[in-house]
Each structure stands twice: as C-alpha cells, then as structure tokens.
C-alpha positions in Angstrom: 13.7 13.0 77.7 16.6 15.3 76.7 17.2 19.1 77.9 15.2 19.7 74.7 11.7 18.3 75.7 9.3 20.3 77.9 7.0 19.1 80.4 4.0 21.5 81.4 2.1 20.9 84.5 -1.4 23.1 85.1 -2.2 22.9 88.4 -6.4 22.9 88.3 -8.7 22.3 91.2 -10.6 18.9 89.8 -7.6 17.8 87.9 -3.5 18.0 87.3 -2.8 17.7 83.7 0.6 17.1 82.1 1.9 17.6 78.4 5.2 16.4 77.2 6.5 18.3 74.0 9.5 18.2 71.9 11.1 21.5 71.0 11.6 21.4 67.0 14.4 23.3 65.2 11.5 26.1 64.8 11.0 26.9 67.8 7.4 25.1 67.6 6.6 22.2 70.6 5.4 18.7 68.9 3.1 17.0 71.7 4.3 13.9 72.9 1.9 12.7 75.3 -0.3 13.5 78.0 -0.8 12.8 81.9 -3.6 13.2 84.6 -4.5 13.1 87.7 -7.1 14.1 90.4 -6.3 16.9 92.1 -5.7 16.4 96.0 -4.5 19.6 98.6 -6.2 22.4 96.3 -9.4 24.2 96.3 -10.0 26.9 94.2 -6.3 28.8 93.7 -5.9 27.9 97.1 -3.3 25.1 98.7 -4.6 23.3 101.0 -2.1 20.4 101.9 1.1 20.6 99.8 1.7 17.1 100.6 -1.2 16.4 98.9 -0.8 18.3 95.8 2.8 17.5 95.6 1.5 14.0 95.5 -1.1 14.6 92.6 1.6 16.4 90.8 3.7 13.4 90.9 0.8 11.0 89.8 0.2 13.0 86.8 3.8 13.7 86.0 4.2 9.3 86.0 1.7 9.3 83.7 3.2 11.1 81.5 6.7 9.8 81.5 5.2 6.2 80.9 3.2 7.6 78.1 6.3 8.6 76.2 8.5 5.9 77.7 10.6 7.7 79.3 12.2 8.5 82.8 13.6 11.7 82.7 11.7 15.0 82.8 13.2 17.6 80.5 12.9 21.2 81.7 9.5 21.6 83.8 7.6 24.5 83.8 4.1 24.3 86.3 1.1 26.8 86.1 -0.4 27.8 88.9 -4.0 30.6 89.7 -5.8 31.5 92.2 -6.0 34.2 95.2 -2.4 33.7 95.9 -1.2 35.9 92.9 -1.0 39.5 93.1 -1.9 41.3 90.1 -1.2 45.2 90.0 -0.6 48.0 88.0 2.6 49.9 88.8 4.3 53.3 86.7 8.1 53.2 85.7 9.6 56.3 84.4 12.9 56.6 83.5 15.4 58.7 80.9 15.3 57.6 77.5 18.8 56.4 76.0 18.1 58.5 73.2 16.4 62.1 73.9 14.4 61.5 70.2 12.9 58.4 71.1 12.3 55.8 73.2 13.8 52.0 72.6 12.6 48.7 73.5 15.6 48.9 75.5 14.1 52.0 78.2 10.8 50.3 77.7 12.6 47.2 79.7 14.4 49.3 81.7 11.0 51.2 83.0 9.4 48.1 83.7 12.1 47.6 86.2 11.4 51.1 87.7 7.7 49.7 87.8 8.7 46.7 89.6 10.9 48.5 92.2 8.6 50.9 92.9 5.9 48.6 94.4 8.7 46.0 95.6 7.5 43.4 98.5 10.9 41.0 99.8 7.8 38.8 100.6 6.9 38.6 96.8 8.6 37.2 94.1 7.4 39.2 90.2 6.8 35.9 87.6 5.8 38.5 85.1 6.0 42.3 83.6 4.1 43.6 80.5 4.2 46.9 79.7 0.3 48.0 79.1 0.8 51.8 78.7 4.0 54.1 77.4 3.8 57.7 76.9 6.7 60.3 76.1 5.6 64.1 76.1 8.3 65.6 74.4 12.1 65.0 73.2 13.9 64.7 76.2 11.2 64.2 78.9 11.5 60.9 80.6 9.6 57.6 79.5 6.6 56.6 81.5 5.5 53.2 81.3 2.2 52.0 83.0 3.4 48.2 83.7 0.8 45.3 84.7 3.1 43.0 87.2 1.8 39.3 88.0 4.0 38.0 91.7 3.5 35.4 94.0 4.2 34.9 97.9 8.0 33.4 97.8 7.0 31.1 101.0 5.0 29.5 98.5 6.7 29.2 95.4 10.2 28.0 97.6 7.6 25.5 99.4 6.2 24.1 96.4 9.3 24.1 94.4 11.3 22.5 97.7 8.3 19.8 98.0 8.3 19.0 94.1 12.1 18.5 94.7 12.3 16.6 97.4 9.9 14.0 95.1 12.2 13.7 92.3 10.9 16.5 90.0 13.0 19.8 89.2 11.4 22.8 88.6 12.6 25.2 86.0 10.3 28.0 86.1 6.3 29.1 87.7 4.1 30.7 85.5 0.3 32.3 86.3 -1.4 29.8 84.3 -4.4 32.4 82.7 -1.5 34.8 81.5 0.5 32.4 79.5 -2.4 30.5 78.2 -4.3 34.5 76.8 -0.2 35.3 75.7 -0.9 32.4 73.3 -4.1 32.2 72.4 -3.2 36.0 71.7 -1.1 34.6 68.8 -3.4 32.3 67.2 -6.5 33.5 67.3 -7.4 34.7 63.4 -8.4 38.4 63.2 -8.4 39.0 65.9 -9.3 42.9 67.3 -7.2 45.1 69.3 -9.9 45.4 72.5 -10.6 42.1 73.7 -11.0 39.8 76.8 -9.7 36.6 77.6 -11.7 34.4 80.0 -10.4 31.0 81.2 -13.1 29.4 83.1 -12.4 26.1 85.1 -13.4 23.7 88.1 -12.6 26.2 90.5 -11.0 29.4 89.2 -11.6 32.2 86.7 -8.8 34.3 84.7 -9.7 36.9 82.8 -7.1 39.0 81.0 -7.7 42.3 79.4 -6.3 43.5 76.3 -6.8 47.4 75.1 -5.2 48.5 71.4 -3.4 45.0 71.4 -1.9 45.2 74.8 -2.0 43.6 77.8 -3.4 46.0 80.2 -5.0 44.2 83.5 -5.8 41.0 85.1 -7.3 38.7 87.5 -8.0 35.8 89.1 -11.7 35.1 90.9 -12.3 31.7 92.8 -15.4 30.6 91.0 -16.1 27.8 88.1 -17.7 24.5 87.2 -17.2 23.2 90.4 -20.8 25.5 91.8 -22.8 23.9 89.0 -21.0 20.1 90.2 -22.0 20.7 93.9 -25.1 22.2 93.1 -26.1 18.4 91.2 -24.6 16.3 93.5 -26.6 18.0 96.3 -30.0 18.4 94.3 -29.9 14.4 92.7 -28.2 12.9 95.4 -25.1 11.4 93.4 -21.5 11.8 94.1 -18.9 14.0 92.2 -18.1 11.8 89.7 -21.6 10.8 88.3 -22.2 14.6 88.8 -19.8 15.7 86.4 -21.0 13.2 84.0 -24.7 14.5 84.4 -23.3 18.0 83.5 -21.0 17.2 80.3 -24.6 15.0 79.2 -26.5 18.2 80.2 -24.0 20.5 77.9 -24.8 18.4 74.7 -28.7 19.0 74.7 -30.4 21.9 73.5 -32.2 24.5 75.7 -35.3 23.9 73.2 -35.9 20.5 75.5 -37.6 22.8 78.2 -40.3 22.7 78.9 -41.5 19.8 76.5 -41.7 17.1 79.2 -38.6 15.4 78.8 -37.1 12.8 81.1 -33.8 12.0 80.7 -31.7 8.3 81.9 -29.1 10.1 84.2 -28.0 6.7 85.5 -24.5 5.4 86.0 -23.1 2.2 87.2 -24.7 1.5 90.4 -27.9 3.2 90.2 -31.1 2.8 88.6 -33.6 5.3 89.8 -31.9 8.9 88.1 -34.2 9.6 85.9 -34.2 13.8 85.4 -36.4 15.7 84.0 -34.9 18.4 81.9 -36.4 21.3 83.1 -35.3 20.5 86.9 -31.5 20.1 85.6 -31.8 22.9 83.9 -33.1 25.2 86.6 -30.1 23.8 88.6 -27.6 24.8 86.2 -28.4 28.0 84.4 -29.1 29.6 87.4 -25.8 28.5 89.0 -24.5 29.6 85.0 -26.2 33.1 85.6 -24.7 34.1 89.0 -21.3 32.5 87.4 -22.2 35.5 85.0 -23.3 38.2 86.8 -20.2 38.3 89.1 -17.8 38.3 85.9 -19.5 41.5 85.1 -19.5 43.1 88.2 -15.8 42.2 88.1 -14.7 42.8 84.8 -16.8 45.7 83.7 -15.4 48.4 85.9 -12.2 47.3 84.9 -12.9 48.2 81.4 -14.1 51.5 81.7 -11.3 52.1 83.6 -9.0 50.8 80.7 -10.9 51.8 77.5 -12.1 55.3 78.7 -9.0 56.4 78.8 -8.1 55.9 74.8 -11.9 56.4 74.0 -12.6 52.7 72.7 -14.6 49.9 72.8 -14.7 46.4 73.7 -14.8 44.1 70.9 -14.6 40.7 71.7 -14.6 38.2 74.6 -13.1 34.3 73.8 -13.8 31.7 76.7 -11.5 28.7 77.0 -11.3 26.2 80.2 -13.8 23.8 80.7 -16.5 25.9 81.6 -15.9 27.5 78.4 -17.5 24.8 76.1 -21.1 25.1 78.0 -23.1 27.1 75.5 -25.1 28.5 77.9 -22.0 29.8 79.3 -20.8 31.6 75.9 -24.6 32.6 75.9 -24.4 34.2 79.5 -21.2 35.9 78.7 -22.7 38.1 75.5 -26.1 37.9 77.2 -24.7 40.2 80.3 -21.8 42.1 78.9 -23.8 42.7 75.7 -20.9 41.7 73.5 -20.1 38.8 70.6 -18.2 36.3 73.0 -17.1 32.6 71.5 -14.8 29.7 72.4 -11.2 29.0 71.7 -9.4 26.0 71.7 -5.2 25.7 71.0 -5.7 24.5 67.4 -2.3 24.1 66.4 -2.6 20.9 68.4 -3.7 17.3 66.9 -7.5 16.7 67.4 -6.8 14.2 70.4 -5.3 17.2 72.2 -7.5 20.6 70.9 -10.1 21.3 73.5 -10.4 24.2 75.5 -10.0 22.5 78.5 -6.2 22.0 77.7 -5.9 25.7 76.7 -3.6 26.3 80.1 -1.3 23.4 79.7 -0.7 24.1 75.5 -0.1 27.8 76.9 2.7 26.9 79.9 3.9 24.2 77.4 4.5 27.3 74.5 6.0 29.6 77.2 8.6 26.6 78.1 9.5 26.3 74.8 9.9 29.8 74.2 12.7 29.8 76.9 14.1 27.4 75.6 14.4 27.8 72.2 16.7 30.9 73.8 18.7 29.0 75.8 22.1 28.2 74.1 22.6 24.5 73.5 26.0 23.8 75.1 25.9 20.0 75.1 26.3 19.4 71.7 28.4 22.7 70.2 32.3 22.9 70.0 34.0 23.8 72.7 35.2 27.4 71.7 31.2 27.8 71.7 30.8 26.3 75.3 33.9 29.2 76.4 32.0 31.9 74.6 29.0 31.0 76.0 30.4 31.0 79.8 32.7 33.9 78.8 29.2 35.9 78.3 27.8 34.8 81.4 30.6 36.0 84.0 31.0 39.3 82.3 27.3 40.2 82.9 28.2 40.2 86.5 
C-alpha cells in the first residue's frame, strides 16, 4: 500500500474491523478489502488490557493486508468510544477581523478561545465544531458556543506507543460516533436541519445531536447489544457465540409470531435440545430492547430541550446505524419512546458486500482519513521546485 491508501480501524467491544481504501483523484475512497477480529482487552469504551487489544488490533489489521495482498499499511487512522472521551461545550469570543462581519477565519480562531478556555495538559482535543455563533452588533466581538470531543493523553500515547511497538503507525485517533454522524450527515437524502444520530453497538451508544444543521452536543453511554447477548446466553444456557446467532435469527421474524405457539430450532453445532418458543425469546429481548430505550431518553431528551428551546424548534428525525440499529424493534422503541419518525442508515456509497449499518463507524473513520489526505500535498511524485515550496511553507509557519 502507498501513502495514498487508507486503513481505518473501529475499535468495537465484540469485534475490531478494518477497511482498506484507495484515495481516488476525487477525493472519494474505493474499498479494497476488509479485516476482522474478536475483540480482546475492551469492554464497553473501556480498555481493559492494552496488551490484549493491541493484539486484536494487529489480528484484524493482518487480515486486511492479506486481503489486498499487501504488507504495508498506508496512513492509519483508528476510532475509538466509550467513557474515556470527554465531550463538552465551551464559549470562544474573540474580535472579529473585520468590524462588519465575521469570517470563517474568527470563527476558527474562536474555537481556539473555546478550547483554551477549558484547557486540561491531561487531555488532548481530537475535535472542535462550532455549534452556536452570535455577533450583536458591528464591532462587538464574536461569540462562538463550540462542542469539543478530547481524550486522556496517557491513553492515546499508550495506545499509540503499544500499536507502535507492534509494527503499526498511527496517523491520527478519531471519536468513532462523530466521524461516522459527520458522514452519514453528508449522504443522507433530505435530510432536515434537527436531527439525531444514534450509533448503537455491542457495548457502546453514540448519539450526536444536530440543531438548524449543526453539530451542537454529544455523547457516549456504555450500553448495546451486548445486554440482550448476556441476557440469552444466561436464560438458554448457550455460550456467546450461539447467543449472537439466536439474536440475528430472532431479528428476521416478525413480532406477529407471538403469541401463536411457535417453537423455533435454535440449535447449533453441538446441541440438540434448543428448541425456543417465541414468546419466551421475545420476552427476553424486547424487554432488555425497552430499558435499551428508556435510558436513551432519559439521556438524550433533556439534552434537546436544552438545544432546541433555545431557537424555538423541533426535533425532526432520529437515524440508527451500528448493529443494534438493524433490530426493528429497536427502530420501533426509538419512535415508540421519543415519539418521533426514527429509521436506519447504512453508508450506501459502498458496494453491497460492504453497506450495512454495522460498518457505518469504519466507512466514517475511513472518509475522515481520506479527507486528510486528499489535503496533504503529494511530495513523492512532484518536481522538486514543488517539494522546496512545499517545505518553504512549512518552516515559515513557525
């Protein structure tokens, strides 16, 4: 792989997945193959044994590279959630350039006031939107309400020193639920101004909240599929494996089956006495899929009053991606409890092989990576006078 292809790595608690993707003179990514592997050293946002995950990462990262036939890695850009990022809200104000109006320029340059003002040495910032700007009058300074994403640095340098020290070069950590709503943001047809993203996996939730178009708040909770999974393995006495089998089986049936007496063959290899009836796995899961529910609500709802009182609108929308996000009684829950038309997405744009919702995150870090590269200048290949300028440029900025 050449400076030019992208590897993206989402970090999620039942699996590691891996994309490979060529940048294309368009700035779009073309998918060259996929990797996976079972997740080891993280529950639920939360490293456990970095060993362990460092080793997962490296399993899934393999497969990859053998899928594409190929040993080196490109520029490598790894998602990560969980209760480890801090997301805040934090005002900039600074003068305007220009008394008459502000640019995008002192809209950058408030963000950094925003930063500053709520600056930990202990944190490192991986991202900055700029959810709010208001100006009262020519002259007055710029205000800009900024939502900031960071990260402890003992735990970005320790991941990024362990991912080293196994062969594997890190070129940038993103908060994997940001990146993958930032895109989705983009593709999603008519889509309204008020909306909320919801990517719902194995063991976290991100939600990301968007008033009049913007990015305004978000979050992390440590809840997913992975309460339903336990909740089987524990109630039919099978391991996590056949568990998660039972569920996707589960997720293809209509609720109409209940209460009609059905018994369904819930065996796998090595058993031969898992015969279910319906109604009991469906007790076990919707009301695991309920309390999944209920505590987005609480979480999310105050949230929005907060954000949409304030401009005096209304929520329009929420899209679910991430695994959980294809159960239908899920999407059901979802409108059920915040009273509001809620559907899947899925990245589209991507061959049939690839578009599920459960790949959302990785398409999304994958997008970002290209994104900074597509800006990078290409220095290998251009005439040298191009390869002065570009250095040239870099020292005077300092």
């Amino acid at each position: 792989m050449n400076k030019k292809t992208i590897l993206a790595i989402d970090v999620g608690t039942g699996m590691i997945k891996v994309f490979a993707g060529s940048l294309q003179a368009d700035g779009s990514v073309a998918i060259l193959g996929s990797g996976a592997a079972p997740t080891a050293g993280y529950e639920r946002g939360v490293i456990t044994d970095i060993n362990a995950l460092t080793h997962s990462i490296r399993q899934a990262v393999d497969c990859v590279i053998m899928a594409v036939d190929s040993q080196a890695t490109g520029s490598v850009y790894l998602g990560i959630s969980g209760s480890s990022l801090v997301m805040q809200n934090s005002i900039g104000s600074i003068a305007p350039t220009t008394p008459a109006a502000a640019t995008s320029q002192d809209v950058e340059r408030a963000c950094k006031a925003a930063i500053f003002a709520v600056a930990d040495s202990d944190y490192e910032n991986l991202h900055v939107f700029s959810a709010k700007e208001s100006i009262a009058k020519p002259g007055a300074a710029l205000e800009v309400e900024a939502h900031l994403i960071s990260a402890p640095k003992v735990i970005l340098q320790g991941l990024t020193q362990a991912l080293a020290n196994n062969g594997l070069n890190l070129n940038g950590i993103v908060a994997s639920g940001i990146v993958a709503a930032e895109t989705m943001k983009t593709e999603i047809l008519n889509r309204p101004n008020n909306f909320v993203f919801m990517d719902i996996g194995a063991g976290t939730a991100d939600f990301v909240i968007y008033v009049g178009g913007k990015l305004c708040f978000s979050a992390s909770l440590p809840l997913g599929g992975d309460y339903i999974t336990s909740d089987l393995m524990q109630g039919i006495s099978v391991n996590r494996a056949h568990a998660e089998e039972i569920k996707r089986y589960y997720s293809r049936l209509s609720p109409d089956l209940r209460n009609q007496g059905v018994v369904l063959d819930c065996n796998d290899y090595g058993t031969t006495d898992k015969h279910i009836s319906f109604d009991f796995l469906y007790d076990i899961i919707e009301s695991r899929v309920d309390e999944i529910g209920a505590i987005l609500y609480d979480s999310v709802k105050p949230l929005l009053d907060k954000h949409l009182s304030v401009s005096g609108q209304n929520l329009e929308c929420i899209y679910l991606t991430g695994g959980l996000g294809t159960m239908p009684s899920m999407v059901s829950c979802i409108a059920k409890v915040f009273q509001i038309h809620t559907e899947t997405v899925k990245p589209v744009q991507l061959a049939d092989e690839y578009a599920h919702p459960a790949n959302t995150v990785c398409y999304g870090i994958i997008r970002y990576g290209a994104k900074i590269s597509a800006s990078e200048p290409v220095t290998g290949g251009g005439n040298a006078w191009n390869v002065f300028i570009d250095k040239a440029k870099k020292l005077l900025k300092f």
